[in-house]
ROTOR-694618 format. One record per residue (C-alpha): residue number from 1; residue in one letter; z, y, x. Coordinates in steps of 0.1 Angstrom, whole numbers. Each point is the difference from the previous one (the first is absolute). Example, Ala and Ser with C-alpha at 12.3 -4.5 7.8 and 13.67 -1.06 7.14 Angstrom:
@martor->1	lotor->A	z->78	y->-45	x->123 $
@martor->2	lotor->S	z->-7	y->34	x->14 $
***
This chain:
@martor->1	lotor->X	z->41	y->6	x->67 $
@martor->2	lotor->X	z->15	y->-24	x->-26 $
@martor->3	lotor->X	z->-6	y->-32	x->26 $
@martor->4	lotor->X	z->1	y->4	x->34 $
@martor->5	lotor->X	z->8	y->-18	x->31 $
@martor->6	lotor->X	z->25	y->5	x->25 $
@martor->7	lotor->X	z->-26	y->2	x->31 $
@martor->8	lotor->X	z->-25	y->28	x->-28 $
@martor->9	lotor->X	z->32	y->19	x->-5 $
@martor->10	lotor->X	z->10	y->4	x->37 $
@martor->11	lotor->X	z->-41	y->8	x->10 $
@martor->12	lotor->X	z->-1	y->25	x->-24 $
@martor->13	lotor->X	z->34	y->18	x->9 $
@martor->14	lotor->X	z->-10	y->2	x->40 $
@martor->15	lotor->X	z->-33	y->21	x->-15 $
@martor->16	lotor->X	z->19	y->20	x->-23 $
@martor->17	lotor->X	z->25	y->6	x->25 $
@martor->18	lotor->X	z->-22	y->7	x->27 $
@martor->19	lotor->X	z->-11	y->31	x->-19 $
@martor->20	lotor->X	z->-31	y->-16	x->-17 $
@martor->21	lotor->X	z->-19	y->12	x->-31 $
@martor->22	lotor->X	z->13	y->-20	x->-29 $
@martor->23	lotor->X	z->22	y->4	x->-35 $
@martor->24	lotor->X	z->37	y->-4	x->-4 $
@martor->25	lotor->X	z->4	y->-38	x->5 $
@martor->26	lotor->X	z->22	y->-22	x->-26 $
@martor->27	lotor->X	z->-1	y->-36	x->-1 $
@martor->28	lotor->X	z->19	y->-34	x->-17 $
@martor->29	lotor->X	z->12	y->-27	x->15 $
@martor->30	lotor->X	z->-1	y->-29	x->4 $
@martor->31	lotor->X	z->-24	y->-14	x->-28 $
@martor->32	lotor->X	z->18	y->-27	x->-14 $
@martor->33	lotor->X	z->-29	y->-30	x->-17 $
@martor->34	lotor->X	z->2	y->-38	x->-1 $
@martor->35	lotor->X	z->-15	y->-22	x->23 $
@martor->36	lotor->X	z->-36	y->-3	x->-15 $
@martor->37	lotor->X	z->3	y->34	x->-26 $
@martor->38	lotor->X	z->-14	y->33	x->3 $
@martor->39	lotor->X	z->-9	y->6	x->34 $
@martor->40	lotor->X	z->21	y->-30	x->7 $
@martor->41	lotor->X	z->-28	y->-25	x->20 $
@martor->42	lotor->X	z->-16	y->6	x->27 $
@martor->43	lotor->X	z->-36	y->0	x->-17 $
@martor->44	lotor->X	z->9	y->30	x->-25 $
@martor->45	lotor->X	z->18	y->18	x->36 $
@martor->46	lotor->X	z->-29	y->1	x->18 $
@martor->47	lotor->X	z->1	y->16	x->35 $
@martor->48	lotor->X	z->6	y->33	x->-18 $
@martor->49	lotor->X	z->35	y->-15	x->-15 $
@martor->50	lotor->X	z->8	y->-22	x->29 $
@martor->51	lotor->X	z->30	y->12	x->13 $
@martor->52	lotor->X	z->16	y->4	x->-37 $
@martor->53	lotor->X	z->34	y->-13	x->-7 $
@martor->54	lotor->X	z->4	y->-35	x->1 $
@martor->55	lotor->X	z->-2	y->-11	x->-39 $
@martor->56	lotor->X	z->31	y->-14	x->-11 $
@martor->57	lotor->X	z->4	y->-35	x->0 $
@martor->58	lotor->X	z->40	y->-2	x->-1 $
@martor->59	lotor->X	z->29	y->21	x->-17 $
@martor->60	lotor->X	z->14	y->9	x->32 $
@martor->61	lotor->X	z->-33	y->15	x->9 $
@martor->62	lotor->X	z->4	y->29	x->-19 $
@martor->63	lotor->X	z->35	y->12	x->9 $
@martor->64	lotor->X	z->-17	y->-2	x->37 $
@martor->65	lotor->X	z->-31	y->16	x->0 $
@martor->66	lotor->X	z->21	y->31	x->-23 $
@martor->67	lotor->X	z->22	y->1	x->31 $
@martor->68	lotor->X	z->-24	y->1	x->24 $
@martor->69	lotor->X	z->-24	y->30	x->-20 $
@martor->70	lotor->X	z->30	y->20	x->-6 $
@martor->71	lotor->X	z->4	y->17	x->37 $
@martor->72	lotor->X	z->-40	y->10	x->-11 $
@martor->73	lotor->X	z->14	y->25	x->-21 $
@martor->74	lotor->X	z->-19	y->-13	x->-31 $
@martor->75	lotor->X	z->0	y->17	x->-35 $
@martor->76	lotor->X	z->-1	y->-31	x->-17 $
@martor->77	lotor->X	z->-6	y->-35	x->2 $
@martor->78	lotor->X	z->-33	y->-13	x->-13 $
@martor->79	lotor->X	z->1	y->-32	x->-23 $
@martor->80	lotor->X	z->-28	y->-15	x->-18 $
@martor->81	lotor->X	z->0	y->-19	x->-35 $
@martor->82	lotor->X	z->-40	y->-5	x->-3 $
@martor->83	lotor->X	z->-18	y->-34	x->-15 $
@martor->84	lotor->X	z->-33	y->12	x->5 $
@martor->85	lotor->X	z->-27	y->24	x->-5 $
@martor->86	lotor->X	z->-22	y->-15	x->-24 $
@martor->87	lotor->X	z->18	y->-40	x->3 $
@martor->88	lotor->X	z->35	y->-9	x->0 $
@martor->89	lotor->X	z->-3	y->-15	x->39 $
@martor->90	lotor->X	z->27	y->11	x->19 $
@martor->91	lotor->X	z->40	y->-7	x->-6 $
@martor->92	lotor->X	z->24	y->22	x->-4 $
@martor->93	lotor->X	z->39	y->5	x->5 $
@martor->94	lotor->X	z->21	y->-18	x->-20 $
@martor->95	lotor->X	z->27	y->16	x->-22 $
@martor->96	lotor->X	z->23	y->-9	x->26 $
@martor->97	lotor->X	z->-17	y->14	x->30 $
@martor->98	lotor->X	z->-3	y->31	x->-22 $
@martor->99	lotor->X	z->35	y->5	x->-3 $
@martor->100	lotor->X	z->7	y->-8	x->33 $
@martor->101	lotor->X	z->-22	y->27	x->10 $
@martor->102	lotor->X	z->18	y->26	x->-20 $
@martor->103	lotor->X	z->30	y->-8	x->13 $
@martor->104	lotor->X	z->-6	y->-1	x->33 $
@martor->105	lotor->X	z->-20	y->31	x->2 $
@martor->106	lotor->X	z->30	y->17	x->-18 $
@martor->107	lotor->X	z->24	y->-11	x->25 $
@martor->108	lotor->X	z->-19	y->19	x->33 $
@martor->109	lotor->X	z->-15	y->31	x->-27 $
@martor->110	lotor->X	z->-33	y->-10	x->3 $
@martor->111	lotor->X	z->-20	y->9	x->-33 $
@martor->112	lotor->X	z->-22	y->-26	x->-17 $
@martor->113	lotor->X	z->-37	y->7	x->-6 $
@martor->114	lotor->X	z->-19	y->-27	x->-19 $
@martor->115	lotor->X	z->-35	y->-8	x->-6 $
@martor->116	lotor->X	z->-7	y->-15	x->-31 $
@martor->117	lotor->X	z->-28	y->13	x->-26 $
@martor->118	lotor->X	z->10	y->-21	x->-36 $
@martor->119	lotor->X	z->26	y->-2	x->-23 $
@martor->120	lotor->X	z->10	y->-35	x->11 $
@martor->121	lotor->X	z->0	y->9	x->35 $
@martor->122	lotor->X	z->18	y->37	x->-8 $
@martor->123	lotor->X	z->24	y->-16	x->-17 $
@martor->124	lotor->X	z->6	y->-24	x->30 $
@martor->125	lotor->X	z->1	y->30	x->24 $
@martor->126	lotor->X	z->32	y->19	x->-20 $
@martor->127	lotor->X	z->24	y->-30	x->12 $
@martor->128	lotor->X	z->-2	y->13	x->33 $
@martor->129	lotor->X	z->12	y->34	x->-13 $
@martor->130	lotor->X	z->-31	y->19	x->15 $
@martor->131	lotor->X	z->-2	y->32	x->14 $
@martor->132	lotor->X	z->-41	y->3	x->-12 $
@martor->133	lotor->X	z->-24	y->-17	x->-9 $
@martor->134	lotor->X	z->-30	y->3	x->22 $
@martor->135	lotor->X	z->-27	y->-7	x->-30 $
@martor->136	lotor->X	z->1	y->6	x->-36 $
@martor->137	lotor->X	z->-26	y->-22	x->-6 $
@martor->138	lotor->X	z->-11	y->-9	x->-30 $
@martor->139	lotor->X	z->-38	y->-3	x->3 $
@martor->140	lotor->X	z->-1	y->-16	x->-36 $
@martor->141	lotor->X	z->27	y->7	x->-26 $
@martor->142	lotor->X	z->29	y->22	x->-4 $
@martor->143	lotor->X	z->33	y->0	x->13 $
@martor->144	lotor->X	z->26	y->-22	x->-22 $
@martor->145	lotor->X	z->26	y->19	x->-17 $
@martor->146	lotor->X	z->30	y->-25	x->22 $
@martor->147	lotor->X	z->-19	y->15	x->33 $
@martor->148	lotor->X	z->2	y->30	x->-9 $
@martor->149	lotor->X	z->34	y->0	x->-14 $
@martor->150	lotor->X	z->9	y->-16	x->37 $
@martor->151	lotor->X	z->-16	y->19	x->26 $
@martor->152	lotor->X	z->11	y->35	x->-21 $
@martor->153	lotor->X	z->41	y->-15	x->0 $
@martor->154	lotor->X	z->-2	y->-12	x->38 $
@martor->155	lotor->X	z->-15	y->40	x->7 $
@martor->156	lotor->X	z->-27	y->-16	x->19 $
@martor->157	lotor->X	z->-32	y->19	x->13 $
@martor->158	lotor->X	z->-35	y->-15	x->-12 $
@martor->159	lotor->X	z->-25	y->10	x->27 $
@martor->160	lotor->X	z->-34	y->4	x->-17 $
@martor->161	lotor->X	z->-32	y->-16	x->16 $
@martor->162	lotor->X	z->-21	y->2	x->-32 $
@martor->163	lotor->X	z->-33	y->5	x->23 $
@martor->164	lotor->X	z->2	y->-27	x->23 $
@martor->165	lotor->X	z->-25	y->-23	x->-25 $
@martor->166	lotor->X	z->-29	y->25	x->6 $
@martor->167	lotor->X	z->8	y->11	x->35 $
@martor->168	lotor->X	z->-1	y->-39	x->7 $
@martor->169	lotor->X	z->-33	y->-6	x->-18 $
@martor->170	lotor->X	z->-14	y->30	x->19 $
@martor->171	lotor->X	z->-1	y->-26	x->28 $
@martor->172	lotor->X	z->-24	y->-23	x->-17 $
@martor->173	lotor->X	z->-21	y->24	x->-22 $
@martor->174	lotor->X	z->1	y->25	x->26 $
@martor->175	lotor->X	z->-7	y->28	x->-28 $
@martor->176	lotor->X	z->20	y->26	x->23 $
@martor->177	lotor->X	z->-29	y->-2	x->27 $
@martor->178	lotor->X	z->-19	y->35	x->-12 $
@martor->179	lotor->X	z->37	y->20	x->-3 $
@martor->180	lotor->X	z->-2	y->28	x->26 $
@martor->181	lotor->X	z->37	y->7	x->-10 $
@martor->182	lotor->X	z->11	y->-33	x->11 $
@martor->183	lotor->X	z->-23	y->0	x->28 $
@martor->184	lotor->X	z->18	y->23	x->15 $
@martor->185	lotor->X	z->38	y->-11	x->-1 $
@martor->186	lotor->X	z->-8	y->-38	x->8 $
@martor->187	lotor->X	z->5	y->-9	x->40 $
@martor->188	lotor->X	z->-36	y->-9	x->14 $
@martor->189	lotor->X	z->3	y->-33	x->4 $
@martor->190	lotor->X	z->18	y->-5	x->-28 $
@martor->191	lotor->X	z->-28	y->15	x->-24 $
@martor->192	lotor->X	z->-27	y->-22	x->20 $
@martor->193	lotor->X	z->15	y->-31	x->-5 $
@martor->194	lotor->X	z->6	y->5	x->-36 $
@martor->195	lotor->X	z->-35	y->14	x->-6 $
@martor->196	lotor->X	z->-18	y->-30	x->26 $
@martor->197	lotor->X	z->-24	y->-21	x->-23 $
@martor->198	lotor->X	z->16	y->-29	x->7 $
@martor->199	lotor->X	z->38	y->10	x->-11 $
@martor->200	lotor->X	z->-5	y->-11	x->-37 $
@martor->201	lotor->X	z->-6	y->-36	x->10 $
@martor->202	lotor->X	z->24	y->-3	x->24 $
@martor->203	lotor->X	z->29	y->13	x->-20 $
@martor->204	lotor->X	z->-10	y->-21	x->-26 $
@martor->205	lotor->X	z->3	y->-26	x->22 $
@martor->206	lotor->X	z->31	y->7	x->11 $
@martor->207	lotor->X	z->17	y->8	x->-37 $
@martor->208	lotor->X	z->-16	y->-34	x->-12 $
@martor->209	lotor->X	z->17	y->-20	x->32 $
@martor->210	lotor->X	z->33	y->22	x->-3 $
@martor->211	lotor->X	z->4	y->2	x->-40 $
@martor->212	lotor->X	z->-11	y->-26	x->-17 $
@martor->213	lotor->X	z->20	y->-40	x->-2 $
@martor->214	lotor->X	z->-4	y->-22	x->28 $
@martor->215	lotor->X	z->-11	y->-28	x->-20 $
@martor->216	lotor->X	z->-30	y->17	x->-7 $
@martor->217	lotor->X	z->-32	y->-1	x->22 $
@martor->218	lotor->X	z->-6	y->29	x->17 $
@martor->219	lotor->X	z->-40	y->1	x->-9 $
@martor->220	lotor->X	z->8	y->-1	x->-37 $
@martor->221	lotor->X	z->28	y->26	x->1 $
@martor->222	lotor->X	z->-27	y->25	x->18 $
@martor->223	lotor->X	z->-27	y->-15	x->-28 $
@martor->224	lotor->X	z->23	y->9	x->-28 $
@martor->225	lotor->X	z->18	y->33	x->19 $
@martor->226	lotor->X	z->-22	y->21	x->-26 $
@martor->227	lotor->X	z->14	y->-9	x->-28 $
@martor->228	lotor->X	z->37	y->8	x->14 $
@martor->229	lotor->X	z->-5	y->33	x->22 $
@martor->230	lotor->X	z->2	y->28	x->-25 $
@martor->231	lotor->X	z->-34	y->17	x->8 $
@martor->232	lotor->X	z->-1	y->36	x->1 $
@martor->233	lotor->X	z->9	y->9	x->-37 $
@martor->234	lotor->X	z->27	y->-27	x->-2 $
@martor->235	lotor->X	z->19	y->13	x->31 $
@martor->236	lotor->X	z->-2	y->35	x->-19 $
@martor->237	lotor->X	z->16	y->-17	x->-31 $
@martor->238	lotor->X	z->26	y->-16	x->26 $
@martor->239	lotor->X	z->7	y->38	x->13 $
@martor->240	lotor->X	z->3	y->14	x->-30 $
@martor->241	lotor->X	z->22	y->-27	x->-20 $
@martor->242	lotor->X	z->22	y->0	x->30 $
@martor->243	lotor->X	z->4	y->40	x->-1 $
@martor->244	lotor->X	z->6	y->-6	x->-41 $
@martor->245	lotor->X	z->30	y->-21	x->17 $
@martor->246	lotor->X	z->12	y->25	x->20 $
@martor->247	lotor->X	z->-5	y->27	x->-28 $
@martor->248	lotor->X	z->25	y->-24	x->-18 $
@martor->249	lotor->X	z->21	y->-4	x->25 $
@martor->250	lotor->X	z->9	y->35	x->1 $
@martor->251	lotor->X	z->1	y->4	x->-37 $
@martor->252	lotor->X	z->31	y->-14	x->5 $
@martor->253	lotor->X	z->17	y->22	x->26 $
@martor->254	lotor->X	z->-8	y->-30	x->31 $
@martor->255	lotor->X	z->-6	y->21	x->30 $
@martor->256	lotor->X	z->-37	y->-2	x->12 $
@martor->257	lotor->X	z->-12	y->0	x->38 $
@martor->258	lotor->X	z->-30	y->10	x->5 $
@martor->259	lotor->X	z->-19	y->-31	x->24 $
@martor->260	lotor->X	z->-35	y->-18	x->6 $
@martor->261	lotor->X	z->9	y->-28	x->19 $
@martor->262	lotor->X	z->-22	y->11	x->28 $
@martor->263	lotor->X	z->2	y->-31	x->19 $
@martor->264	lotor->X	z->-20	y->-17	x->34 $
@martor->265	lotor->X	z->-1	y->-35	x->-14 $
@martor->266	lotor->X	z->-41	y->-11	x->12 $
@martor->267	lotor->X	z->-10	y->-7	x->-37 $
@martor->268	lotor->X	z->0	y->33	x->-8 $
@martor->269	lotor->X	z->-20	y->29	x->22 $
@martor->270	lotor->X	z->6	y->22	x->-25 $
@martor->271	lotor->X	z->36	y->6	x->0 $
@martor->272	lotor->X	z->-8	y->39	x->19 $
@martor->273	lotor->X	z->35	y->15	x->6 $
@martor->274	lotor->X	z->2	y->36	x->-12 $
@martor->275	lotor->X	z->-30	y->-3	x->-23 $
@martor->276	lotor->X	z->16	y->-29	x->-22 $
@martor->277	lotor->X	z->29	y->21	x->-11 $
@martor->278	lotor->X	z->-25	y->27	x->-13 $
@martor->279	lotor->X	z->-14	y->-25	x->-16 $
@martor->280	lotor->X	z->31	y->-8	x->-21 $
@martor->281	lotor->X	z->12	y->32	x->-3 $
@martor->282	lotor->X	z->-37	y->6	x->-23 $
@martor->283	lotor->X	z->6	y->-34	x->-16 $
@martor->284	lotor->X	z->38	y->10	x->-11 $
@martor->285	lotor->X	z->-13	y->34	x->-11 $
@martor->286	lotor->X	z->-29	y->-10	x->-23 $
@martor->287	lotor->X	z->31	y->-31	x->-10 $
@martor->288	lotor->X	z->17	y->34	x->-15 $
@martor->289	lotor->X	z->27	y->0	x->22 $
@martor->290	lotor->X	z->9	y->37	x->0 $
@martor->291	lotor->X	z->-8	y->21	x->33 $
@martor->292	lotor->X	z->30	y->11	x->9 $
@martor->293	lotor->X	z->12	y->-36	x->-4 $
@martor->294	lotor->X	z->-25	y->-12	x->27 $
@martor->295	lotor->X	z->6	y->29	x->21 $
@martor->296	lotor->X	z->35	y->-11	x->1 $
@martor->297	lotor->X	z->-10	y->-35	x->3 $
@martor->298	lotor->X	z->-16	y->9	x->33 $
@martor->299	lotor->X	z->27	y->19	x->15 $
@martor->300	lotor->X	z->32	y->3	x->-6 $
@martor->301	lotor->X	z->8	y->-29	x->-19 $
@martor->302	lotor->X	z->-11	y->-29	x->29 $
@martor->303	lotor->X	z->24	y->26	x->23 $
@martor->304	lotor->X	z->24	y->-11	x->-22 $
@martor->305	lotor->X	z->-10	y->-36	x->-5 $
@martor->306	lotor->X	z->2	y->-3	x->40 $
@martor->307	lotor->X	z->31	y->24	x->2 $
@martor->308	lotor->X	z->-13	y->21	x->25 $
@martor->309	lotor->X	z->-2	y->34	x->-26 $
@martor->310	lotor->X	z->22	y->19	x->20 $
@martor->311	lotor->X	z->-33	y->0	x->22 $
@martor->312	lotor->X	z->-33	y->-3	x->-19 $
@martor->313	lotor->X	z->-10	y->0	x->-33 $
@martor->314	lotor->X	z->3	y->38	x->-14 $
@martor->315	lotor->X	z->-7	y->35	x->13 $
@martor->316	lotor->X	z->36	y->7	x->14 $
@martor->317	lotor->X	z->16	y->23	x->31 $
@martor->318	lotor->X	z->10	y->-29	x->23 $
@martor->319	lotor->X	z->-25	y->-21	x->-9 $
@martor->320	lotor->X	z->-29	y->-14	x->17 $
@martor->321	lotor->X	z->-30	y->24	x->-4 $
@martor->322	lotor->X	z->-19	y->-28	x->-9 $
@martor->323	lotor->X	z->-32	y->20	x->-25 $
@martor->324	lotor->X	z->-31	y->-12	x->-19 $
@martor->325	lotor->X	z->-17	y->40	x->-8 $
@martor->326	lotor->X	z->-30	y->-12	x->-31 $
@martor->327	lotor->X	z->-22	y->22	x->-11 $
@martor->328	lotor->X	z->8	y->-2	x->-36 $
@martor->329	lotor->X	z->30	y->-4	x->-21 $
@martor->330	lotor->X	z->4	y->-34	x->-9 $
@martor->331	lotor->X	z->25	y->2	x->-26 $
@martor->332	lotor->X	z->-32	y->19	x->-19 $
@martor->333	lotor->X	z->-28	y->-13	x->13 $
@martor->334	lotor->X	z->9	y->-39	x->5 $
@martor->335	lotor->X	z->10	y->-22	x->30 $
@martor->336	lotor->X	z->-34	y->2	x->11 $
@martor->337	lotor->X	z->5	y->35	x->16 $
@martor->338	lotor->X	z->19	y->-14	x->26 $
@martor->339	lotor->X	z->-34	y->-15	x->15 $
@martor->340	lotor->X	z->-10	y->34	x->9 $
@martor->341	lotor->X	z->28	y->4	x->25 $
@martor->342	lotor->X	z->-2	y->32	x->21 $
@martor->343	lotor->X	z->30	y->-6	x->27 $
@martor->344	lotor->X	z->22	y->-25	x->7 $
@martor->345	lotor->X	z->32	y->12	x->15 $
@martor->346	lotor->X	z->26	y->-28	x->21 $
@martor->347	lotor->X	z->34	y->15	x->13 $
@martor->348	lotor->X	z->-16	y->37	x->0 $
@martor->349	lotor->X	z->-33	y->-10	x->19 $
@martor->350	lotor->X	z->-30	y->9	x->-20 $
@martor->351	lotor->X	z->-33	y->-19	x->-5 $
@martor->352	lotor->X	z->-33	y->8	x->-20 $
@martor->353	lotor->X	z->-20	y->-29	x->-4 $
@martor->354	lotor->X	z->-26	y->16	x->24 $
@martor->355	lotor->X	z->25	y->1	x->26 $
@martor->356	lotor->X	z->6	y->-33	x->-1 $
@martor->357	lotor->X	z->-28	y->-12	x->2 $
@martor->358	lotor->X	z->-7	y->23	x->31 $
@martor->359	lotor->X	z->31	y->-12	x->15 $
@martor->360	lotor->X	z->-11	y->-38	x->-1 $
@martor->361	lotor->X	z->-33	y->3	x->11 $
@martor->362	lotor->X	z->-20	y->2	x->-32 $
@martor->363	lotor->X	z->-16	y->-25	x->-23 $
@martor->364	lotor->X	z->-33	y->-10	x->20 $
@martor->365	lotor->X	z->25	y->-5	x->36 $
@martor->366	lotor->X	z->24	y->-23	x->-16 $
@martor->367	lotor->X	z->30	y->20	x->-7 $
@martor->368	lotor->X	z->20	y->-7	x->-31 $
@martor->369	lotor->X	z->0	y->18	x->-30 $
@martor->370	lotor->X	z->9	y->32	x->-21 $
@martor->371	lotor->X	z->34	y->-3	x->-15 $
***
């Protein structure tokens, strides 16, 4: 989870540790943002964000709240450097507080993890010497030969999310409604919130209050919304010129990470965990990435990334069992044989999809899902 509170982190742990059903759990913090950024106010928080770090309002705020994550046992610290979606709205870390922020994190061995999705703001991320960068971004354009040049010297990882334009307009054109597929991997309440009539409107709501300038009235930002939101066909262009990114990005040896920013933030209901990486995988695939690459991408590579491959991330003696058994080769049938997945195996124990389901009660009674 690339920004998570103290109070999320320790909930989650006591399940996990209690023996409950769940993956392996890694997390950054804190998640560094000024006062009024990304995720910075309380109106973009919400009660789902509440108990976020505190957004930093003075430079000793940083070297504190680094010192207090630290005893978390965090892979990274989180740091944003994001104007806006669609509007340049929110402020961002001066060059100073960068630097600051590389240092610091330095001196305790905390790795940096940015998210910024431009050239502009890429370029702005590299001063704090960054372990990854949680986007590529990059939903218009190309990369700039300086960013590139950058993020390939500093041996930074670029984590992908080339989908999350389409999985996000899933929640307002709600095209995913008739998928059996995804039907079936989606938590109940989950898929009936994001297929309820009323969803569209009140996400697009909610993106027009959290996304657009202040100045502007909020019944003419929802009576020109339209014309910004993408629509269906333009999030697809988004996806795939963000996946040409990526493509580009490892053209020139930067390590990719395969991610899709499968988030809880309220505006989007479509964000479902486990089906959004499938999602990119396909979208990286048809980007002509090469297989083995994205197989790679998935696996062993964020075990790296994370530093935990003595542990996870390749089929070792030693290692976790942790298996995904398809029933086709992807390497020559395409990333979308790993939809029809036959067993999933955690730390030895072994699941078919039917079992699961079985063993949490079933669609129709309100268990969860297939894996």
């Amino acid at each position: 989870d690339t920004a998570i509170s103290g109070p999320t982190i320790q909930l989650i742990r006591g399940h996990l540790d209690k023996g409950g059903v769940g993956p392996n759990f890694f997390f950054l913090a804190p998640f560094l943002t000024p006062a009024k950024g990304y995720l910075g106010s309380p109106d973009l928080r919400g009660a789902v964000f509440r108990d976020l770090w505190p957004p930093i309002e003075l430079p000793g705020d940083i070297p504190a709240q680094l010192a207090a994550a630290k005893p978390l046992g965090p892979k990274g610290v989180k740091v944003t450097v994001e104007e806006g979606i669609e509007f340049s709205i929110w402020p961002i870390f001066d060059d100073a507080r960068l630097d600051q922020i590389g240092v610091e994190s330095a001196k305790i061995g905390t790795p940096v993890y940015v998210h910024s999705r431009t050239d502009a703001a890429h370029l702005a991320a590299l001063r704090t010497k960054p372990h990854a960068l949680v986007h590529a971004g990059y939903i218009k354009g190309t990369p700039a030969p300086e960013v590139i040049a950058g993020i390939k010297a500093q041996g930074t990882y670029v984590i992908s999310t080339t989908a999350i334009s389409t999985i996000a307009t899933w929640g307002l054109d709600q095209t995913f409604a008739g998928d059996e597929w995804l039907r079936l991997r989606v938590p109940i309440l989950q898929w009936q919130t994001a297929t309820d009539p009323d969803s569209p409107d009140a996400l697009t709501d909610i993106l027009v209050a959290t996304n657009t300038p202040g100045w502007l009235p909020n019944w003419l930002a929802r009576l020109f919304f339209p014309l910004i939101a993408p629509g269906t066909e333009g999030a697809l262009e988004y996806t795939r010129s963000s996946a040409k990114a990526v493509k580009t990005f490892y053209d020139a040896g930067i390590p990719i990470v395969l991610g899709a920013d499968e988030g809880n933030w309220p505006a989007f209901t479509t964000f479902f965990h486990g089906v959004s990486s499938q999602i990119e995988l396909e979208a990286l695939d048809r980007a002509g990435l090469p297989r083995g690459e994205l197989i790679v991408a998935s696996t062993s590579r964020p075990a790296e990334m994370l530093g935990e491959s003595a542990r996870i991330g390749s089929v070792e003696v030693g290692k976790d069992a942790d298996l995904v058994l398809v029933g086709q080769d992807p390497l020559m049938h395409g990333m979308d044989a790993i939809r029809d997945i036959r067993w999933t195996i955690k730390r030895g124990h072994a699941r078919s999809p039917a079992a699961w389901l079985e063993e949490t009660g079933g669609r129709e009674s309100g268990g969860l899902t297939a894996p």
